[in-house]
MARZATI-741914 format. One record per residue (C-alpha): z negated, x, y negated; residue in three letters. Coordinates in steps of 0.05 Angstrom, whole numbers, plus 5000, padded with zeros to 4 digits. Example, Ala and Ser with C-alpha at 12.3 -4.5 7.8 and 13.67 -1.06 7.14 Angstrom:
484452465090ala/485752735021ser/
***
This chain:
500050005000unk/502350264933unk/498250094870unk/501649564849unk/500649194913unk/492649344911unk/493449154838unk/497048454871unk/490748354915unk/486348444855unk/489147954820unk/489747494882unk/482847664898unk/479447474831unk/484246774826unk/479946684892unk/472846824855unk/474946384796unk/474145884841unk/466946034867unk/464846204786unk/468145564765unk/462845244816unk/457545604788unk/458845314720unk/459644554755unk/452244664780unk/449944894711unk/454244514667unk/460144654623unk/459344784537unk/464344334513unk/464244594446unk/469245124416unk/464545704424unk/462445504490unk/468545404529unk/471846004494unk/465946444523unk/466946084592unk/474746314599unk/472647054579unk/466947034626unk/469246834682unk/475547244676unk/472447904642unk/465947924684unk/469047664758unk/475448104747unk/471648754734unk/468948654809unk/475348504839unk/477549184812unk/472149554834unk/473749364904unk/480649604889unk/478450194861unk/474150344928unk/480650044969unk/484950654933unk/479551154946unk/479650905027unk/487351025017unk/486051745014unk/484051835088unk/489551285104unk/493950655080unk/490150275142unk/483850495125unk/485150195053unk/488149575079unk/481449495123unk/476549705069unk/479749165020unk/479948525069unk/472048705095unk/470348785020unk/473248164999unk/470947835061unk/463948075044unk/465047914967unk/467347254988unk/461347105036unk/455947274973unk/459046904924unk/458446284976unk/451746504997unk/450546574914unk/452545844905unk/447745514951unk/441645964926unk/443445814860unk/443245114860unk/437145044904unk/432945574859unk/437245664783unk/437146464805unk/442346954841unk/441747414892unk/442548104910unk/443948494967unk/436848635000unk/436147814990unk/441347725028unk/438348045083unk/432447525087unk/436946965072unk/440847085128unk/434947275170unk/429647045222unk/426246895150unk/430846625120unk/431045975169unk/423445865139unk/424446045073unk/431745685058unk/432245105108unk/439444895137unk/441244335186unk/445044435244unk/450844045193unk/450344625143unk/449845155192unk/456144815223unk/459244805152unk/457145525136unk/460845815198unk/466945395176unk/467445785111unk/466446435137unk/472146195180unk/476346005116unk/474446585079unk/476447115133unk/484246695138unk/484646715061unk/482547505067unk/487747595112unk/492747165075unk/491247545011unk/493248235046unk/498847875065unk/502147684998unk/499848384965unk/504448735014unk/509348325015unk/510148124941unk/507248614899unk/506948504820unk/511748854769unk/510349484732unk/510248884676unk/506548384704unk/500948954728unk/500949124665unk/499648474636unk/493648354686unk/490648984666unk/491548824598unk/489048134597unk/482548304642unk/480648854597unk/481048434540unk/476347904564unk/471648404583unk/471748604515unk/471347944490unk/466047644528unk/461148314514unk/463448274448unk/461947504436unk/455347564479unk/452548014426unk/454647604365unk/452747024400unk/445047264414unk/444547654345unk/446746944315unk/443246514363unk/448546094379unk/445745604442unk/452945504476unk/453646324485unk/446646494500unk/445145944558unk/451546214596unk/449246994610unk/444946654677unk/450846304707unk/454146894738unk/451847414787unk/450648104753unk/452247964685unk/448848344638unk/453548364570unk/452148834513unk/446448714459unk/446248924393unk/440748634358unk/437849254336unk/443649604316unk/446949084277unk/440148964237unk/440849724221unk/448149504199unk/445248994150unk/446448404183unk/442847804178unk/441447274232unk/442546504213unk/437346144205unk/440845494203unk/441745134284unk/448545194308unk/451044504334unk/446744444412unk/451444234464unk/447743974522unk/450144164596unk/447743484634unk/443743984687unk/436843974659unk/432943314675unk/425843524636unk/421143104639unk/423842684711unk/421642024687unk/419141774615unk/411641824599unk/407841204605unk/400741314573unk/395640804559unk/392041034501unk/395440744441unk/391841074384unk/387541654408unk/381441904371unk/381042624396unk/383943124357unk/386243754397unk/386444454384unk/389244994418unk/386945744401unk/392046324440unk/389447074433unk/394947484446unk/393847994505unk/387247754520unk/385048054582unk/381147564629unk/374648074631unk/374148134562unk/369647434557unk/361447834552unk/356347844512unk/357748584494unk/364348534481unk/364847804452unk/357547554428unk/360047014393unk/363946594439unk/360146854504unk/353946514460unk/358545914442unk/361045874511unk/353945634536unk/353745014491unk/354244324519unk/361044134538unk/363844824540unk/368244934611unk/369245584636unk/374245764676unk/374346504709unk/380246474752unk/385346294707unk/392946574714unk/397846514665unk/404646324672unk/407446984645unk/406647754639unk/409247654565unk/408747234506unk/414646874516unk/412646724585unk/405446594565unk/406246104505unk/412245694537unk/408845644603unk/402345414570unk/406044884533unk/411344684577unk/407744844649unk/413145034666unk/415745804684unk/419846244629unk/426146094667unk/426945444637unk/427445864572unk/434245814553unk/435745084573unk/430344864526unk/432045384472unk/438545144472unk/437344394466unk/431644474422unk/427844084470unk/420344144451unk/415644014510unk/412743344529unk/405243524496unk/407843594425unk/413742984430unk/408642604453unk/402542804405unk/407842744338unk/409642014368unk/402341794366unk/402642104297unk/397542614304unk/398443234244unk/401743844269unk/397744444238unk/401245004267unk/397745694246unk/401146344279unk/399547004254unk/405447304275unk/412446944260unk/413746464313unk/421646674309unk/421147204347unk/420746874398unk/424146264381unk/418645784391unk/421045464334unk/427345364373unk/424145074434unk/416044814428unk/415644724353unk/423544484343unk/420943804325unk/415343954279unk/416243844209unk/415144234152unk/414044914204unk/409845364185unk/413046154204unk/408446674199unk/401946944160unk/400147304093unk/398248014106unk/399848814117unk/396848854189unk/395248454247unk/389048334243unk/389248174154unk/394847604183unk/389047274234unk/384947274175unk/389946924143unk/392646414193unk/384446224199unk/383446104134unk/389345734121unk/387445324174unk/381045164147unk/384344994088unk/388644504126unk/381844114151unk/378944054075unk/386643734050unk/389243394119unk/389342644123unk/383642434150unk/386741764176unk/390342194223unk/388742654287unk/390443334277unk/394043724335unk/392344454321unk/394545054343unk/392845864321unk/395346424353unk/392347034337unk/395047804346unk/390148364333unk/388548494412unk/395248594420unk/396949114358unk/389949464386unk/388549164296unk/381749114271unk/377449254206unk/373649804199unk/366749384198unk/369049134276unk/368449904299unk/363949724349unk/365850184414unk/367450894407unk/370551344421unk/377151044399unk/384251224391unk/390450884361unk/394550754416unk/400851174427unk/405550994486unk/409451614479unk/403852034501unk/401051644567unk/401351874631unk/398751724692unk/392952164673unk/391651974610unk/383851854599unk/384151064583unk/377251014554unk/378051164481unk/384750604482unk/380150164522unk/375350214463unk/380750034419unk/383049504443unk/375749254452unk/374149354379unk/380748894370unk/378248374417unk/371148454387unk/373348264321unk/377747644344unk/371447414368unk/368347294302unk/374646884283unk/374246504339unk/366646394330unk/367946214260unk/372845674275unk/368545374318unk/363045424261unk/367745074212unk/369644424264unk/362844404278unk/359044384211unk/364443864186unk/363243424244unk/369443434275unk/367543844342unk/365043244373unk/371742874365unk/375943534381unk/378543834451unk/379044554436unk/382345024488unk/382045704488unk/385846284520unk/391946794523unk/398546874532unk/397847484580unk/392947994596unk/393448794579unk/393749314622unk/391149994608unk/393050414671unk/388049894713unk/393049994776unk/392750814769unk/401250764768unk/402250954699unk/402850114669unk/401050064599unk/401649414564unk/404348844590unk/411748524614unk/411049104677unk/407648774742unk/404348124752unk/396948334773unk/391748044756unk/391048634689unk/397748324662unk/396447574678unk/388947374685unk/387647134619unk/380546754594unk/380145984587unk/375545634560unk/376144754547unk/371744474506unk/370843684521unk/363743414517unk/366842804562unk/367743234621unk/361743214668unk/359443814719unk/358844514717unk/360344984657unk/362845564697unk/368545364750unk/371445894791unk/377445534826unk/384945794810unk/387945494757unk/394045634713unk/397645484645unk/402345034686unk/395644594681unk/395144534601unk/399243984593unk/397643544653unk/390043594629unk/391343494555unk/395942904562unk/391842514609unk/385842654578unk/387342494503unk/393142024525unk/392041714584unk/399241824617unk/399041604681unk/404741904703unk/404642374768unk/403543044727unk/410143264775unk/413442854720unk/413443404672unk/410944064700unk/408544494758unk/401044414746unk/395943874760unk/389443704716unk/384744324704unk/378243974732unk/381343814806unk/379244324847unk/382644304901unk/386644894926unk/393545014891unk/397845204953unk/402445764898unk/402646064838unk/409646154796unk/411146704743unk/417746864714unk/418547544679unk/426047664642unk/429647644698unk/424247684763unk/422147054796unk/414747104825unk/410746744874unk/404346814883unk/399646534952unk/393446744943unk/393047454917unk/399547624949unk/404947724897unk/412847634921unk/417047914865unk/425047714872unk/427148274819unk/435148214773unk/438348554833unk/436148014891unk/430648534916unk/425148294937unk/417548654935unk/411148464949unk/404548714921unk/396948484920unk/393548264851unk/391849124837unk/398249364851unk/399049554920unk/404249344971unk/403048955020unk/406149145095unk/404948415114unk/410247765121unk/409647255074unk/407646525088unk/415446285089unk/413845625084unk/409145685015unk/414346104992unk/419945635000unk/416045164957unk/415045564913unk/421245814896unk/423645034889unk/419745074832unk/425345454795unk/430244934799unk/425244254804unk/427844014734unk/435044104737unk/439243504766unk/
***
């Protein structure tokens, strides 16, 4: 075979993949708007092409040893390219993610019968295509030999392919630097896509982001929440407000460390909770989890539709104030493209030079709020404060020392953590006061009887807890990067102040909206969770990172990574030799895909 015949079976091959990417985009949903659907032709015809080509490159580098050795090396790679784009299809419609090569292994394993279940009918059906895709292999051999393209025509391809790819990278990073919904929601649907960014560079450029929304096209995949809310409460009393420390770690809640709230934590009607996971190992994942209870996957299908989350639709309907109080901007992320796209009148950011000057700031202006709010209305609150995470406190808050700004440049694996652990704990220490000082305020104007307050994080911190060099967050999903504090404070709730059960962010809104509410509705309506005081045993735990997909049974973590690989590791870090519970894990990974039609 000459190069324009494997350039023929290229182009034969990737007409073939079209089809398998075109029904990747029919289980997702088409754009419809200009933007979108010009993204979709590049897409599919920059990204799948590339892939086709590579197999022709490897096909021409087989060709070397011998023309049959190339004619072999192209029909078992396309029959094996074929296969995984099939296989692709079905996981990504059960479970909204792709898989990789290792996955493949357990999909198509002893396993994988536990994990993805398939009737005899399917199994039947699944033997049929490999049966199709092995004649079209052959018949695709077939045609390149025996009608191979022009010098012209080759040309053309070549041409055409490379300009897509250019295209769609190209577009991909206007479209995320500009936000628009119909580019950004499409970098999931195909396997292996990851398209240029250039966020960073084209803000060195001097470009500026628009702040205006683009029009939303909607897809017609996502079905959030399953069925309407029915809730009997018609005008609730309780006002509710939610307090979010940013990389509070779950052991930070003492009387050394935080006085003031382990003192406040004591009072009547105070429930604390000490096995509480968060939904995330980031901030993203943390604050849309705890609103949504629902995993960070779901990100860009609610970004792009500016769908809010049932809590705060359902809150502004009963006309309760929003009094929204972030000391960091809440545009990056785009919360106020996805929880806060509905509230009026948005408040972005805080007054101040540091982290810890802007909590100061979102308190007070917050307390300001409660003298000048109508009173005729309840108040839905929510302050998100930063210093624990910028390691930012006043000098006065120097409490534990030694302690050293924090430099990630310079950590190693043996890097003495206790002057960083101080620092962070001076950071927490101070938050503590705010927090304590809210609390003061609601109570000494007599609203804290009438108020559900919940308190927690979006993630934890690590500080080299696992002894394998992690520093931060957003890099495992141990207990150091997702245990977080919670504390609910509803005098109406009877039994014990401590409660030691697992419970998640996925259980927020279940709790909240049944509670102030009354919704009725099976909390399956609308997210993963159930109510914070049932304490009976959650069978999983989800996270979703960027890109991984985690289960966790138990303190056994499953990790499916971007590439389809698949790890496992215990709540400190280390792996685990042992199988996992198939069945649990099944469910679990169901959860990725529960709200999509």
């Amino acid at each position: 075979m000459t190069l324009r015949h494997t350039l023929t079976f290229c182009l034969l091959q990737a007409l073939l993949w079209y089809v398998a990417a075109l029904g990747l985009f029919l289980v997702n949903g088409f754009y419809t708007d200009a933007w979108g659907l010009c993204f979709t032709v590049v897409f599919i015809v920059g990204h799948i092409t590339f892939f086709a080509l590579i197999l022709g490159l490897l096909g021409t580098l087989a060709g070397l040893i011998g023309p049959r050795i190339k004619q072999i090396i192209l029909w078992v790679g396309g029959i094996i390219g074929s296969f995984f784009l099939v296989a692709d299809f079905v996981v990504f419609s059960q479970y909204r993610f792709h898989i990789g090569l290792s996955l493949l292994s357990m999909f198509f394993g002893s396993a994988g019968r536990e994990i993805f279940v398939f009737s005899t009918g399917m199994w039947l059906m699944s033997g049929a295509i490999m049966l199709l895709i092995i004649l079209a292999q052959t018949a695709l051999v077939w045609v390149a030999k025996r009608y191979p393209l022009s010098r012209r025509t080759a040309t053309i391809f070549l041409a055409t392919w490379l300009i897509c790819f250019l295209l769609y990278n190209g577009l991909y990073a206007w479209g995320k630097f500009y936000m628009v919904p119909s580019i950004m929601a499409q970098q999931q649907v195909l396997p292996l896509a990851y398209p240029v960014s250039l966020n960073r560079r084209l803000t060195k450029w001097g470009f500026t982001p628009r702040q205006d929304p683009y029009f939303i096209p909607k897809t017609g995949s996502l079905a959030y929440p399953l069925a309407p809310l029915s809730c009997t409460a018609e005008k609730p009393a309780k006002n509710i407000l939610i307090i979010l420390v940013d990389a509070w770690r779950g052991d930070m809640l003492t009387p050394q460390i935080m006085p003031q709230l382990s003192a406040w934590s004591q009072q009547p009607g105070m429930h604390v909770f000490t096995n509480h996971l968060s939904g995330g190992n980031s901030t993203m994942g943390g604050v849309f989890s705890f609103f949504y209870g629902l995993p960070h996957s779901y990100w860009d299908d609610m970004t792009t539709q500016h769908l809010p989350p049932v809590l705060i639709s359902h809150a502004l309907e009963q006309g309760y104030e929003p009094a929204i109080f972030a000391s960091s901007q809440i545009t990056s992320p785009a919360f106020h493209r996805n929880i806060f796209s509905t509230v009026p009148n948005l408040r972005i950011g805080s007054a101040g030079n540091s982290s810890w000057e802007r909590d100061q700031n979102a308190v007070r202006d917050f307390e300001t709020f409660l003298q000048t709010r109508d009173t005729k209305r309840p108040f839905f609150g929510f302050i998100f404060l930063d210093a624990p995470h910028a390691y930012d406190y006043p000098p006065q808050a120097k409490k534990f020392t030694p302690a050293k700004e924090i430099n990630y440049l310079l950590f190693t694996n043996n890097t003495d953590p206790t002057p960083y652990f101080n620092q962070y704990k001076n950071a927490v220490y101070f938050t503590d006061g705010l927090i304590a000082e809210l609390l003061n305020d609601l109570q000494h104007r007599g609203l804290l009887k009438n108020t559900i307050v919940v308190i927690s994080a979006d993630h934890g911190q690590e500080l080299n807890d696992s002894h394998q060099n992690y520093w931060g967050h957003n890099g495992n999903f141990t207990d150091y990067q997702t245990k977080v504090p919670l504390i609910v404070y509803d005098p109406s709730v009877p039994g014990k102040a401590t409660l030691s059960h697992r419970t998640s962010h996925h259980d927020i809104a279940p709790t909240l909206l049944q509670a102030v509410f009354g919704c009725t509705n099976p909390a399956a309506d609308y997210t993963l969770g159930t109510h914070l005081f049932d304490t009976s045993a959650r069978p999983f735990t989800v996270f979703a990172g960027h890109t991984e997909r985690v289960v966790r049974v138990g303190d056994a973590i499953t990790l499916f990574d971007k590439f389809g690989g698949l790890s496992r590791y215990d709540n400190t870090l280390h792996p685990l030799e042992t199988a996992p519970d198939n069945a649990t894990l099944r469910e679990g990974l169901k959860s990725f895909r529960k709200f999509y039609r």
